[in-house]
mmJSON file of the N, C-alpha and C atoms, coordinates in Angstrom:
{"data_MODEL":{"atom_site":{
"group_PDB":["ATOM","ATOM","ATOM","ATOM","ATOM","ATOM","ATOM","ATOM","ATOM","ATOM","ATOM","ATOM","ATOM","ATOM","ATOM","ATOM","ATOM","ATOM","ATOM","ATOM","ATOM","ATOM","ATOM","ATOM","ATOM","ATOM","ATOM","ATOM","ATOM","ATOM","ATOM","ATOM","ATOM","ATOM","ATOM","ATOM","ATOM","ATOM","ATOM","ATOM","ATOM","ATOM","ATOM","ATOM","ATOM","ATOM","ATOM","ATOM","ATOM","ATOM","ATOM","ATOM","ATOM","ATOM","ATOM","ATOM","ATOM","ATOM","ATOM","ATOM","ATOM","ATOM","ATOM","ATOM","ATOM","ATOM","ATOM","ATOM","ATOM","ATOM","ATOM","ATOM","ATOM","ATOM","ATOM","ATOM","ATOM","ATOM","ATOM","ATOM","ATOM","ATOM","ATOM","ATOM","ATOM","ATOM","ATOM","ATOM","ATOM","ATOM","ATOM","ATOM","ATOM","ATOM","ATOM","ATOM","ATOM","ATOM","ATOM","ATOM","ATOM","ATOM","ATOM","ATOM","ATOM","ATOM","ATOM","ATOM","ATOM","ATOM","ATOM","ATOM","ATOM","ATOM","ATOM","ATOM","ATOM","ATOM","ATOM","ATOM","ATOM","ATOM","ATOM","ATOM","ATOM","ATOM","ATOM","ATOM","ATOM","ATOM","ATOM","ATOM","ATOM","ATOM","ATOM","ATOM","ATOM","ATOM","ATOM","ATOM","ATOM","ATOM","ATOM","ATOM","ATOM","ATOM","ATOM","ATOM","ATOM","ATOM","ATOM","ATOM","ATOM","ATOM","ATOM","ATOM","ATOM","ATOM","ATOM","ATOM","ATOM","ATOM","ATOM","ATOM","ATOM","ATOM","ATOM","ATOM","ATOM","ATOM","ATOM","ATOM","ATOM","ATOM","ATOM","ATOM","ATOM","ATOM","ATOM","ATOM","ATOM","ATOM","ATOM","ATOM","ATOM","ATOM","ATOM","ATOM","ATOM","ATOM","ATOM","ATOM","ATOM","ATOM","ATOM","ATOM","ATOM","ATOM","ATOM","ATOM","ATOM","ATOM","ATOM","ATOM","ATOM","ATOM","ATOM","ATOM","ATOM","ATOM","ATOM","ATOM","ATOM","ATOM","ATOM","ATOM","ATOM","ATOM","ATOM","ATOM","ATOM","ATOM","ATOM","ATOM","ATOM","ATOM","ATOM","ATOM"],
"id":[1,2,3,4,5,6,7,8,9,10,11,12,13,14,15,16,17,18,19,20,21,22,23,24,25,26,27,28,29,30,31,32,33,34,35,36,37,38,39,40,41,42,43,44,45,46,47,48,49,50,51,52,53,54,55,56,57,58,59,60,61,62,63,64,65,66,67,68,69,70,71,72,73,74,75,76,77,78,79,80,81,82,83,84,85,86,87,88,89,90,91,92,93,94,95,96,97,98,99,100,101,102,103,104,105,106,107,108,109,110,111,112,113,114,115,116,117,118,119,120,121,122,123,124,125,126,127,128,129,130,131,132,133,134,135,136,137,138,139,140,141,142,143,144,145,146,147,148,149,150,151,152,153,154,155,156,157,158,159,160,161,162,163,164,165,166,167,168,169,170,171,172,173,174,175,176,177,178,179,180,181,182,183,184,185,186,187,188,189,190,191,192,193,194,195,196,197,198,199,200,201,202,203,204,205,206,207,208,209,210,211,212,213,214,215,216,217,218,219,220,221,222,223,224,225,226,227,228],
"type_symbol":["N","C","C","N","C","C","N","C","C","N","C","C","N","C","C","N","C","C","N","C","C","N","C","C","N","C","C","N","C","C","N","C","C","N","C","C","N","C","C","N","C","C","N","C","C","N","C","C","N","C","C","N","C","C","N","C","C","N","C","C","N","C","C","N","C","C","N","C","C","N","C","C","N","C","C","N","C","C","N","C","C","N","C","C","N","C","C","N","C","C","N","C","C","N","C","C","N","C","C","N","C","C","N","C","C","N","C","C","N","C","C","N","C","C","N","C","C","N","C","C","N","C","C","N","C","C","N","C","C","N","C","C","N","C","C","N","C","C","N","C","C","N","C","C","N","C","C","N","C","C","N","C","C","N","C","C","N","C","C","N","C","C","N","C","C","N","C","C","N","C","C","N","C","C","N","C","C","N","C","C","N","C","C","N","C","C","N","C","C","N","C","C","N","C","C","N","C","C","N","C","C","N","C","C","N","C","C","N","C","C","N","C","C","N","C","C","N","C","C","N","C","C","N","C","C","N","C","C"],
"label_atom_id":["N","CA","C","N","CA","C","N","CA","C","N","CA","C","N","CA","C","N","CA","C","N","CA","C","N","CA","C","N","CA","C","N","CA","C","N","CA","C","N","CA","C","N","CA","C","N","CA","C","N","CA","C","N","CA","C","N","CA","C","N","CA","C","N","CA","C","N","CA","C","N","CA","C","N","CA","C","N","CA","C","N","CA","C","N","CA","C","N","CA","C","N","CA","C","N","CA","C","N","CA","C","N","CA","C","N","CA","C","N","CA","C","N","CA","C","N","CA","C","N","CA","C","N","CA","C","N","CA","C","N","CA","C","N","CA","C","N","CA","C","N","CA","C","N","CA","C","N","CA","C","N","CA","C","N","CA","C","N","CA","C","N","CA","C","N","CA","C","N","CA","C","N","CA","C","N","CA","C","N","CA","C","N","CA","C","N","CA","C","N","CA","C","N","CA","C","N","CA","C","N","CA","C","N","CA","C","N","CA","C","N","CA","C","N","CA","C","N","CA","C","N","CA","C","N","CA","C","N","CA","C","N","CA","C","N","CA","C","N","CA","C","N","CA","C","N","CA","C","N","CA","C","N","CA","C","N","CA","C","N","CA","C","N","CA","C"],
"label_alt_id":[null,null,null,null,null,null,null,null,null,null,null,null,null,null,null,null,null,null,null,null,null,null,null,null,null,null,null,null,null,null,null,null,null,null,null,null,null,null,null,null,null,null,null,null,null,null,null,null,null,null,null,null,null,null,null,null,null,null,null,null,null,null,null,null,null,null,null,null,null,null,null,null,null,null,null,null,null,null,null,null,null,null,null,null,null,null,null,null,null,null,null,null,null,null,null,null,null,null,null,null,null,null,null,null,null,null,null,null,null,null,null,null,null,null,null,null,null,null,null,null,null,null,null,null,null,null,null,null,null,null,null,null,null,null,null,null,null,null,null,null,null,null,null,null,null,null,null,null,null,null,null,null,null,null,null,null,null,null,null,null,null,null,null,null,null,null,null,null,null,null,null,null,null,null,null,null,null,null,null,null,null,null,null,null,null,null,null,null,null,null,null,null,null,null,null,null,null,null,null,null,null,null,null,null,null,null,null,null,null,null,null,null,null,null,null,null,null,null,null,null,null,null,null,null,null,null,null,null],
"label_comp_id":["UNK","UNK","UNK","UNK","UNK","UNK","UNK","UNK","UNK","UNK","UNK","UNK","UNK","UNK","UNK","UNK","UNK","UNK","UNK","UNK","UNK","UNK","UNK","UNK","UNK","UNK","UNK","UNK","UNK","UNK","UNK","UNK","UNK","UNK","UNK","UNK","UNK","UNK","UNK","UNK","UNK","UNK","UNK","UNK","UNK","UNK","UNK","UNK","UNK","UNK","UNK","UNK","UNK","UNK","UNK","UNK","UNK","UNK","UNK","UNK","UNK","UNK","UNK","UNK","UNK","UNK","UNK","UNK","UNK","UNK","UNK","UNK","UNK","UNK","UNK","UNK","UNK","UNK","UNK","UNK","UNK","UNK","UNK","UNK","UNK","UNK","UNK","UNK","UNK","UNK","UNK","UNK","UNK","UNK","UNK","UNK","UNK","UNK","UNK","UNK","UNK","UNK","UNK","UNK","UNK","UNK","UNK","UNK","UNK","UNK","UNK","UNK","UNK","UNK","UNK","UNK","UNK","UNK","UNK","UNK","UNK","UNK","UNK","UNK","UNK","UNK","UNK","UNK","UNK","UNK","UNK","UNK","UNK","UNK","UNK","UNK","UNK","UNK","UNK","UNK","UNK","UNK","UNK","UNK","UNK","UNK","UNK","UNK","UNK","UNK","UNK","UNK","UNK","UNK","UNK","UNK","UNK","UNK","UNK","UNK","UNK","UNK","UNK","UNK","UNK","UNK","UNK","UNK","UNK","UNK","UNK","UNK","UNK","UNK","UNK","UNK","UNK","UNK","UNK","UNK","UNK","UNK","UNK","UNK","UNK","UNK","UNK","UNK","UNK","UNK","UNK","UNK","UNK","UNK","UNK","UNK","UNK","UNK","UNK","UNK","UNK","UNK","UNK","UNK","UNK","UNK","UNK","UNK","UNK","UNK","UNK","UNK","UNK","UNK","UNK","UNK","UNK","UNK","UNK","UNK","UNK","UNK","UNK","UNK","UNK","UNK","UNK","UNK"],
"label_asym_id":["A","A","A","A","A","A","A","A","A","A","A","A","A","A","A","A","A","A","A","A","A","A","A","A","A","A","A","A","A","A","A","A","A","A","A","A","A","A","A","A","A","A","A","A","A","A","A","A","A","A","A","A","A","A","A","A","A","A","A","A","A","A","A","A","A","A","A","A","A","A","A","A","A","A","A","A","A","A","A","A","A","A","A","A","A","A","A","A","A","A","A","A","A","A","A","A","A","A","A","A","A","A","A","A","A","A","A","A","A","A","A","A","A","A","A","A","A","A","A","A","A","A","A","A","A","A","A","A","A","A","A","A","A","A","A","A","A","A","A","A","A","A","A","A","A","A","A","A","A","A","A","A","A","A","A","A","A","A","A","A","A","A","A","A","A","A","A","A","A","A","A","A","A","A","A","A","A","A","A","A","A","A","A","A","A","A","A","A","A","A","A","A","A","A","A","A","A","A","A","A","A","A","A","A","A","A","A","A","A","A","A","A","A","A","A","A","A","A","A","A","A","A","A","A","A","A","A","A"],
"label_entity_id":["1","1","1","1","1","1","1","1","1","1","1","1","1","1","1","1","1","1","1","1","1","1","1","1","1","1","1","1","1","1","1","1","1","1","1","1","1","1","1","1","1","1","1","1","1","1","1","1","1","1","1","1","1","1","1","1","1","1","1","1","1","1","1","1","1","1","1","1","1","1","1","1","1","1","1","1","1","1","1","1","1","1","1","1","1","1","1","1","1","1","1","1","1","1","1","1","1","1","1","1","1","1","1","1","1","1","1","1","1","1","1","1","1","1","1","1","1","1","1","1","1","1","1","1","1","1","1","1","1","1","1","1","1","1","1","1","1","1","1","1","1","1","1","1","1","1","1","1","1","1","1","1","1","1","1","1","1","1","1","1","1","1","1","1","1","1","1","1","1","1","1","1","1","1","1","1","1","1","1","1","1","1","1","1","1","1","1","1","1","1","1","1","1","1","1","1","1","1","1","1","1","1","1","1","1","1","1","1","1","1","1","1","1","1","1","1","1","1","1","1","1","1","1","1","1","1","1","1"],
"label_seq_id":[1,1,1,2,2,2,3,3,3,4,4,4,5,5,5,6,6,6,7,7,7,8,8,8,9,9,9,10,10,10,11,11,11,12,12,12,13,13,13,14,14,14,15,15,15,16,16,16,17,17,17,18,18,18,19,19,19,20,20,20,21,21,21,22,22,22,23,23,23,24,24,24,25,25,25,26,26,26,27,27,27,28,28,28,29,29,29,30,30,30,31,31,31,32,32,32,33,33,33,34,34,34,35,35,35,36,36,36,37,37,37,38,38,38,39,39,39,40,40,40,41,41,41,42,42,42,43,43,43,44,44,44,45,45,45,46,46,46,47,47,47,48,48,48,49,49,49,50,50,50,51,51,51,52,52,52,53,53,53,54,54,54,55,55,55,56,56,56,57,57,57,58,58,58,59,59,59,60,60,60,61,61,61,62,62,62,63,63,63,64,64,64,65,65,65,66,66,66,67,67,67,68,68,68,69,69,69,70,70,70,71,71,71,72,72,72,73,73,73,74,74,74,75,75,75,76,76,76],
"pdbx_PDB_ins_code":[null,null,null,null,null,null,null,null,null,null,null,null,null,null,null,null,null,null,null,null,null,null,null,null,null,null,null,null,null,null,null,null,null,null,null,null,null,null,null,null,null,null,null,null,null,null,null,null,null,null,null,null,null,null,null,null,null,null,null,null,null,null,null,null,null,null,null,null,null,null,null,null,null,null,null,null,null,null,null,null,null,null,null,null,null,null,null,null,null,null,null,null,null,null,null,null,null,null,null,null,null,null,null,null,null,null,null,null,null,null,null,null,null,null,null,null,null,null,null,null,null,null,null,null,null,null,null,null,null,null,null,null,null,null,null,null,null,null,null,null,null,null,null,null,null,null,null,null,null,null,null,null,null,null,null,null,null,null,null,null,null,null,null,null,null,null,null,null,null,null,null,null,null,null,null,null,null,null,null,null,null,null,null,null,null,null,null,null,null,null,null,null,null,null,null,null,null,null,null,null,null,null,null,null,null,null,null,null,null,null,null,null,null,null,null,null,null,null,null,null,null,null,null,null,null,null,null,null],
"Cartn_x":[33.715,32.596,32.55,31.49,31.35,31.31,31.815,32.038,30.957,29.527,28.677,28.558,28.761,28.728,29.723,30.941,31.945,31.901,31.319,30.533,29.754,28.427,27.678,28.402,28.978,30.107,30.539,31.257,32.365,30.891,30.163,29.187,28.868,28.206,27.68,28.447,29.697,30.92,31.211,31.375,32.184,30.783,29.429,28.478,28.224,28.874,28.622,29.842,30.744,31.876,31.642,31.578,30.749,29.753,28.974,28.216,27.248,26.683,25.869,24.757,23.389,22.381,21.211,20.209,19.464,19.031,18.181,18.299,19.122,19.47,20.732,20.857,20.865,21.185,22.284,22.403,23.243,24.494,24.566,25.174,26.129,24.933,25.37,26.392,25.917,26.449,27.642,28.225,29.163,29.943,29.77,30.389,31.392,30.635,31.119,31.622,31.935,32.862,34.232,34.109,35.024,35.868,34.697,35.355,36.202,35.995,37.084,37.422,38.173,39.084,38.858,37.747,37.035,36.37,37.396,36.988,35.54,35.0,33.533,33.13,32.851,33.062,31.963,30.874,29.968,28.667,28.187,26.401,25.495,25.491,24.944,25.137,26.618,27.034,26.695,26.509,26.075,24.443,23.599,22.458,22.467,22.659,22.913,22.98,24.031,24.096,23.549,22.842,22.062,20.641,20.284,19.015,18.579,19.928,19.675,19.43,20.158,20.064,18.701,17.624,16.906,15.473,16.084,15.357,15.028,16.375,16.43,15.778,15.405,15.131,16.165,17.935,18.554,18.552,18.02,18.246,16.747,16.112,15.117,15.544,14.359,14.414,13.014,13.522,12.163,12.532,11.202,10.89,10.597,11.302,11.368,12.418,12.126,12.934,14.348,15.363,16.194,15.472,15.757,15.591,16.509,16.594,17.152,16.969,18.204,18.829,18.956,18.729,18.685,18.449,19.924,19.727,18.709,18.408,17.114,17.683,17.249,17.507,18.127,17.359,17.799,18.982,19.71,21.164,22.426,23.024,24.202,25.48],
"Cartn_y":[-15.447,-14.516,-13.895,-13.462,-13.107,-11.44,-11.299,-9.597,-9.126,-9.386,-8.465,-8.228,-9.517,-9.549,-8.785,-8.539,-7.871,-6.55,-6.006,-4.755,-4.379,-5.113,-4.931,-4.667,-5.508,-5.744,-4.173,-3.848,-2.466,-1.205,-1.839,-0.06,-0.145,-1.387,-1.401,-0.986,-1.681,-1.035,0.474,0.499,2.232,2.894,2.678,3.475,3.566,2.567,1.865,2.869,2.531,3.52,4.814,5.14,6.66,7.016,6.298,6.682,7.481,7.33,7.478,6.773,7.986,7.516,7.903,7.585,7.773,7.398,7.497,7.115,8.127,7.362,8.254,8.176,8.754,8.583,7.485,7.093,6.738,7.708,8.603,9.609,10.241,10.428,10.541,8.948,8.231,6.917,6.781,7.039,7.051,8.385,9.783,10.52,10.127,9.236,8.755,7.57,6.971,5.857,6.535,7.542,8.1,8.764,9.501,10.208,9.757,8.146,7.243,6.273,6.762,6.353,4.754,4.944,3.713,3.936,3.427,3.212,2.533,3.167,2.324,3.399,2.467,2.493,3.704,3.869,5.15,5.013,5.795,5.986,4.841,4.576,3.875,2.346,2.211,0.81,0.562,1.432,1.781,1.436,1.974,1.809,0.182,-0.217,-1.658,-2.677,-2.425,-3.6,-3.583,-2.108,-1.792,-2.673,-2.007,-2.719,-4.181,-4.915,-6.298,-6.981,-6.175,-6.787,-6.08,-5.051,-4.793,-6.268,-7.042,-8.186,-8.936,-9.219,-10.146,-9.229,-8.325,-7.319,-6.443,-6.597,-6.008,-4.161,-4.04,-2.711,-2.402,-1.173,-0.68,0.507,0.06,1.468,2.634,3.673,4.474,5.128,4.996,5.482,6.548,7.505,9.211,9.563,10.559,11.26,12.404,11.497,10.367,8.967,8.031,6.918,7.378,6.559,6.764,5.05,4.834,3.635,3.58,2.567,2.695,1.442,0.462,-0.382,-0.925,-2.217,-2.778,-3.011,-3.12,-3.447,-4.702,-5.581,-7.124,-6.847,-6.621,-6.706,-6.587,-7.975,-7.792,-8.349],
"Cartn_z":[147.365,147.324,145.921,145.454,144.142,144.068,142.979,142.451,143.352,142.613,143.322,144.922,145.216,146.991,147.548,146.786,147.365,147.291,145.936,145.818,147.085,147.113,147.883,149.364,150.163,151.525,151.593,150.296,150.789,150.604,149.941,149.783,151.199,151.806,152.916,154.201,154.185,155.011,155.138,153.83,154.254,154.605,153.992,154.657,156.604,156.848,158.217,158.997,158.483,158.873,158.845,157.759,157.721,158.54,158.736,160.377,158.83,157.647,156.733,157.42,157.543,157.247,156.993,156.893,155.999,154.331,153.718,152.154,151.824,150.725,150.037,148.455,147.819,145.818,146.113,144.637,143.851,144.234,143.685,143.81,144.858,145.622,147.158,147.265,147.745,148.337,147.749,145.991,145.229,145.95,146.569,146.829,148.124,148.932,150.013,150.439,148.942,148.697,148.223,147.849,146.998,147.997,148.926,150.022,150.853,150.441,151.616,151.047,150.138,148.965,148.328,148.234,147.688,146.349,145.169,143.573,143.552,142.287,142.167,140.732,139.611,138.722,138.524,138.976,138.489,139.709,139.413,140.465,139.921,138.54,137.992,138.578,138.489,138.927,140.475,141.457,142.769,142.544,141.706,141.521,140.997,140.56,139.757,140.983,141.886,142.637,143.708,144.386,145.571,144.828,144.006,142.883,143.013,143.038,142.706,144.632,145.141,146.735,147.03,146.366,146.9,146.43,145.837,145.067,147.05,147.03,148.517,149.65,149.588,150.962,151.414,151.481,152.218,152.034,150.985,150.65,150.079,150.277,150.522,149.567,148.432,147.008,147.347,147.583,147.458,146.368,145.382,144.309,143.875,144.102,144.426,143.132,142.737,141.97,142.421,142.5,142.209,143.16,142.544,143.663,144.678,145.777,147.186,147.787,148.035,148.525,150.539,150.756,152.526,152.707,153.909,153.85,154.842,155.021,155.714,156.987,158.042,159.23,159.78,158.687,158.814,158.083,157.213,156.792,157.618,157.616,159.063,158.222],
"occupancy":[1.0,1.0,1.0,1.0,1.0,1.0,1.0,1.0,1.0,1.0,1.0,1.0,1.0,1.0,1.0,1.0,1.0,1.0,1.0,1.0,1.0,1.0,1.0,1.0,1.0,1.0,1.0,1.0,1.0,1.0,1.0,1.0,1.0,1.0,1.0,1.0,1.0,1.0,1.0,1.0,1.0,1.0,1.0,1.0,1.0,1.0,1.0,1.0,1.0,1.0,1.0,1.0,1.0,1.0,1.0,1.0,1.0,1.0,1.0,1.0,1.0,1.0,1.0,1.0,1.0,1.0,1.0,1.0,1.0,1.0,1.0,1.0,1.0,1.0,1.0,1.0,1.0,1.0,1.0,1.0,1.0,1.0,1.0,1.0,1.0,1.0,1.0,1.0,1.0,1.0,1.0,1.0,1.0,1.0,1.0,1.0,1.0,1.0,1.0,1.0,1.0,1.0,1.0,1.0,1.0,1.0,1.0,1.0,1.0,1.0,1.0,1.0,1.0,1.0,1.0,1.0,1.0,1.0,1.0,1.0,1.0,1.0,1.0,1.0,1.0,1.0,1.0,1.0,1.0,1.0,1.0,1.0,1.0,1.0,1.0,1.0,1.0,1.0,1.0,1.0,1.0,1.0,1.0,1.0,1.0,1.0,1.0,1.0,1.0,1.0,1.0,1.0,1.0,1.0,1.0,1.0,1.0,1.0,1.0,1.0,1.0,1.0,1.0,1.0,1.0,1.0,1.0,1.0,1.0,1.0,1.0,1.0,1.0,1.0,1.0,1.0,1.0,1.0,1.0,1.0,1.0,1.0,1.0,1.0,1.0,1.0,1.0,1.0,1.0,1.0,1.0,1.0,1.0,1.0,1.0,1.0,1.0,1.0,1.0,1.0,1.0,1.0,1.0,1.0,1.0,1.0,1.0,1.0,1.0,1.0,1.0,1.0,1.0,1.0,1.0,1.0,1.0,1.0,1.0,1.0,1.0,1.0,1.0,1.0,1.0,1.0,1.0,1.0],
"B_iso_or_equiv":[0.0,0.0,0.0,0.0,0.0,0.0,0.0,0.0,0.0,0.0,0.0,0.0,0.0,0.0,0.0,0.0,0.0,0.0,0.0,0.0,0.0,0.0,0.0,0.0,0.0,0.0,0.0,0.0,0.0,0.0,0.0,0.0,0.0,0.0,0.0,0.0,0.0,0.0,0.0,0.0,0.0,0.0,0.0,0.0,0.0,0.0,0.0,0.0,0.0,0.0,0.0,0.0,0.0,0.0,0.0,0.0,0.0,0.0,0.0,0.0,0.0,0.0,0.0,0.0,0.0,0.0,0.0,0.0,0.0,0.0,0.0,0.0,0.0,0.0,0.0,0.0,0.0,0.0,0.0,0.0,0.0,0.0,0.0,0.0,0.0,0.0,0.0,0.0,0.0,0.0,0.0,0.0,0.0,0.0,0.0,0.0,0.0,0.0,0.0,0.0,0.0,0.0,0.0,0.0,0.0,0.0,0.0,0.0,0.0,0.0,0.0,0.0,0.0,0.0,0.0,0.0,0.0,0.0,0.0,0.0,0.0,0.0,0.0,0.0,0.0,0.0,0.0,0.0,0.0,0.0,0.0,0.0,0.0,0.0,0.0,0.0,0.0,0.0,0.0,0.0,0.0,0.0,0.0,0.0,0.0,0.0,0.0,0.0,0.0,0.0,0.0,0.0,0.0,0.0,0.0,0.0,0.0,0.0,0.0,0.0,0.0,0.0,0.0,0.0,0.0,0.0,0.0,0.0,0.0,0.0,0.0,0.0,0.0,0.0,0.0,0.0,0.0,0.0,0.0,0.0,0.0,0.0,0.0,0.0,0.0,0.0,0.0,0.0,0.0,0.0,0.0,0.0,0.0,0.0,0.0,0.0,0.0,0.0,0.0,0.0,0.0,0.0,0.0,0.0,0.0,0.0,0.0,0.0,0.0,0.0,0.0,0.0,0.0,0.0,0.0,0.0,0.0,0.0,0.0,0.0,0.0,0.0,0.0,0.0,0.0,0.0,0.0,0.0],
"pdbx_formal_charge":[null,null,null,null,null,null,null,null,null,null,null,null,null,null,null,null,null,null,null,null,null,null,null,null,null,null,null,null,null,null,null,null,null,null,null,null,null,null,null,null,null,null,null,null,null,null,null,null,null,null,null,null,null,null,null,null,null,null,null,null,null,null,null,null,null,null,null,null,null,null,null,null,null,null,null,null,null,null,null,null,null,null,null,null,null,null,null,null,null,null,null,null,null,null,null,null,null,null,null,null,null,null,null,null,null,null,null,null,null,null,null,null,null,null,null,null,null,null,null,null,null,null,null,null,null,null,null,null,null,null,null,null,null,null,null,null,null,null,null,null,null,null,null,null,null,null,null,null,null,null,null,null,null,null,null,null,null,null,null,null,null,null,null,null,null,null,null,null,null,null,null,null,null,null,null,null,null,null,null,null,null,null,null,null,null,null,null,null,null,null,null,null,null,null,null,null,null,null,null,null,null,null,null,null,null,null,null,null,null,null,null,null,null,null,null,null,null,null,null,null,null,null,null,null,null,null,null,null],
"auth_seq_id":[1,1,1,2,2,2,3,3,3,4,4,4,5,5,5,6,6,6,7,7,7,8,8,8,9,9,9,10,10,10,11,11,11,12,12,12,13,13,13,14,14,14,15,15,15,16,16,16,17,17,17,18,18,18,19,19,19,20,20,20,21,21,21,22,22,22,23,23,23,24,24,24,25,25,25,26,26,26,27,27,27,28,28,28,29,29,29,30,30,30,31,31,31,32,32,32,33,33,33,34,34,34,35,35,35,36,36,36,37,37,37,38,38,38,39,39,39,40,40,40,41,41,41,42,42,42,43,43,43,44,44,44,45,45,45,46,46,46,47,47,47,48,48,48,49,49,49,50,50,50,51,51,51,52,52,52,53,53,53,54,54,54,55,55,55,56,56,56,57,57,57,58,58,58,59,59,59,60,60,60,61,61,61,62,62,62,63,63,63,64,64,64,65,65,65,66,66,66,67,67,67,68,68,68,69,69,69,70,70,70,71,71,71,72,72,72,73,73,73,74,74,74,75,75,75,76,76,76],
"auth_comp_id":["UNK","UNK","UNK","UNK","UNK","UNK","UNK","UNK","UNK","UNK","UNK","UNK","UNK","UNK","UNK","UNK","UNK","UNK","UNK","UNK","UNK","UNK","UNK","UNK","UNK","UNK","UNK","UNK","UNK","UNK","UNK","UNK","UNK","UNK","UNK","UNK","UNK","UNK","UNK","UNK","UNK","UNK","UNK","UNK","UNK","UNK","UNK","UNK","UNK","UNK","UNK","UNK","UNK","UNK","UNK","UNK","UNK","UNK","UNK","UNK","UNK","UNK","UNK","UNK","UNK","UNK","UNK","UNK","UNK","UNK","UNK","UNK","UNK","UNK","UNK","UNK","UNK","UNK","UNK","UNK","UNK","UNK","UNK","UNK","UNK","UNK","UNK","UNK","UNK","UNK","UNK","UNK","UNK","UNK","UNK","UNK","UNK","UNK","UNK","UNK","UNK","UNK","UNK","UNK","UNK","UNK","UNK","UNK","UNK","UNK","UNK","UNK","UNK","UNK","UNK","UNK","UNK","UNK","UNK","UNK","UNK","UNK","UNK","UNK","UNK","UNK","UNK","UNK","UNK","UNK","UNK","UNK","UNK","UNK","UNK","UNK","UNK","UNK","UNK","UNK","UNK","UNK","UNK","UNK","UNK","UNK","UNK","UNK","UNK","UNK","UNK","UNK","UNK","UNK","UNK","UNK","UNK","UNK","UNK","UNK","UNK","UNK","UNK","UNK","UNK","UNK","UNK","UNK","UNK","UNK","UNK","UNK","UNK","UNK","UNK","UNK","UNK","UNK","UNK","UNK","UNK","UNK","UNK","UNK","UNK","UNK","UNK","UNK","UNK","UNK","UNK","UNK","UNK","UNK","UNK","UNK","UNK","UNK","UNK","UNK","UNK","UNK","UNK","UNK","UNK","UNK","UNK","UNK","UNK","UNK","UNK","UNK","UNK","UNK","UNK","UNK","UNK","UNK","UNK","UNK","UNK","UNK","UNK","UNK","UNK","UNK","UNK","UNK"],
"auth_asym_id":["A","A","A","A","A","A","A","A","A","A","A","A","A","A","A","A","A","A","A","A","A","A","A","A","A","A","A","A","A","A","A","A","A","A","A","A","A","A","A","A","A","A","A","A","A","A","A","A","A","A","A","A","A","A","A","A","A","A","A","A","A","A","A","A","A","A","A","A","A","A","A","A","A","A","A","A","A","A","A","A","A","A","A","A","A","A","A","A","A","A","A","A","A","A","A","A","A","A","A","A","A","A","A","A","A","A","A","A","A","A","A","A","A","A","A","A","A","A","A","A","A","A","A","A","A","A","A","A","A","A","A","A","A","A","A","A","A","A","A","A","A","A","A","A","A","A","A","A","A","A","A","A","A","A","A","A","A","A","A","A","A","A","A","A","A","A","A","A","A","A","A","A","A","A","A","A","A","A","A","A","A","A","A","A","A","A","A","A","A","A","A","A","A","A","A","A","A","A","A","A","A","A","A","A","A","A","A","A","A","A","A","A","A","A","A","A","A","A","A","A","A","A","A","A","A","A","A","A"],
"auth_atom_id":["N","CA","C","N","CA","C","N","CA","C","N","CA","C","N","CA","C","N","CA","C","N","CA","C","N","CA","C","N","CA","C","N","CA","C","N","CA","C","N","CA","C","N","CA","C","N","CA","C","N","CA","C","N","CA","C","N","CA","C","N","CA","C","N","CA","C","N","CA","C","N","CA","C","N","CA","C","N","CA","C","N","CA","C","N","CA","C","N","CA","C","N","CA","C","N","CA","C","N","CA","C","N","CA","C","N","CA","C","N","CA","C","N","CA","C","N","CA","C","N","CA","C","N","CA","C","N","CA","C","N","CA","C","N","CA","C","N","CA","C","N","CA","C","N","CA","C","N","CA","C","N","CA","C","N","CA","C","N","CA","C","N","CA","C","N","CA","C","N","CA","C","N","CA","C","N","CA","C","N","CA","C","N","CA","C","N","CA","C","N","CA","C","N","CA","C","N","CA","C","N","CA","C","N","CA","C","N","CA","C","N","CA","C","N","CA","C","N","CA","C","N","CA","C","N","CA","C","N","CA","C","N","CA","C","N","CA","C","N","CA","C","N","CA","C","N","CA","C","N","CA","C","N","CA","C","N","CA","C","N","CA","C","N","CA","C"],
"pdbx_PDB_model_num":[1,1,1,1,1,1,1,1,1,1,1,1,1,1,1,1,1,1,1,1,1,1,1,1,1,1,1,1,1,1,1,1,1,1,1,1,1,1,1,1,1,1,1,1,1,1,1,1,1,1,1,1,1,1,1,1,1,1,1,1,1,1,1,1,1,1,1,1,1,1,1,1,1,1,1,1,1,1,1,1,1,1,1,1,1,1,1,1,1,1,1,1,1,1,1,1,1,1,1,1,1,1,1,1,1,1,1,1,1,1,1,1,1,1,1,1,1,1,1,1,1,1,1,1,1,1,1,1,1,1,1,1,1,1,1,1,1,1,1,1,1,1,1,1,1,1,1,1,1,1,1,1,1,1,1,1,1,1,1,1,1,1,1,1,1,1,1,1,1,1,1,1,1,1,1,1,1,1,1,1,1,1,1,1,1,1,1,1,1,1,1,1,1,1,1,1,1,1,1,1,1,1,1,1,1,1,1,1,1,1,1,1,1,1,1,1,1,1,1,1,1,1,1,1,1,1,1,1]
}}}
């Protein structure tokens, strides 16, 4: 599996675990990787790889000031 996919897997995981939901920042989503002791290099890098899966559909960008990340329904 590739870097990004594995990125993508644990953001998606620990959010799942976390019982997180709703859209969420960069920010946010990075607070609650952190919160469960999960390294991740910045909000930015969180924004970066949510970004690129929002290409495929799994992740849903609303364009709000901050953006806000929320994954898609179809993502399993």
């Amino acid at each position: 599996m590739r870097i990004r996919e594995r990125e993508f897997e644990r953001i998606r995981s620990v959010l799942e675990e976390a019982d997180a939901d709703g859209p969420m920042t960069a920010r946010e989503i990075l607070q609650v990787l952190e919160d469960h002791g999960v390294e991740f290099d910045s909000a930015h890098r969180v924004a970066t790889v949510l970004g690129r899966h929002a290409q495929s559909g799994d992740v849903e960008v609303i364009q709000d000031q901050p953006y806000r990340y929320q994954f898609s329904d179809r993502s399993n």
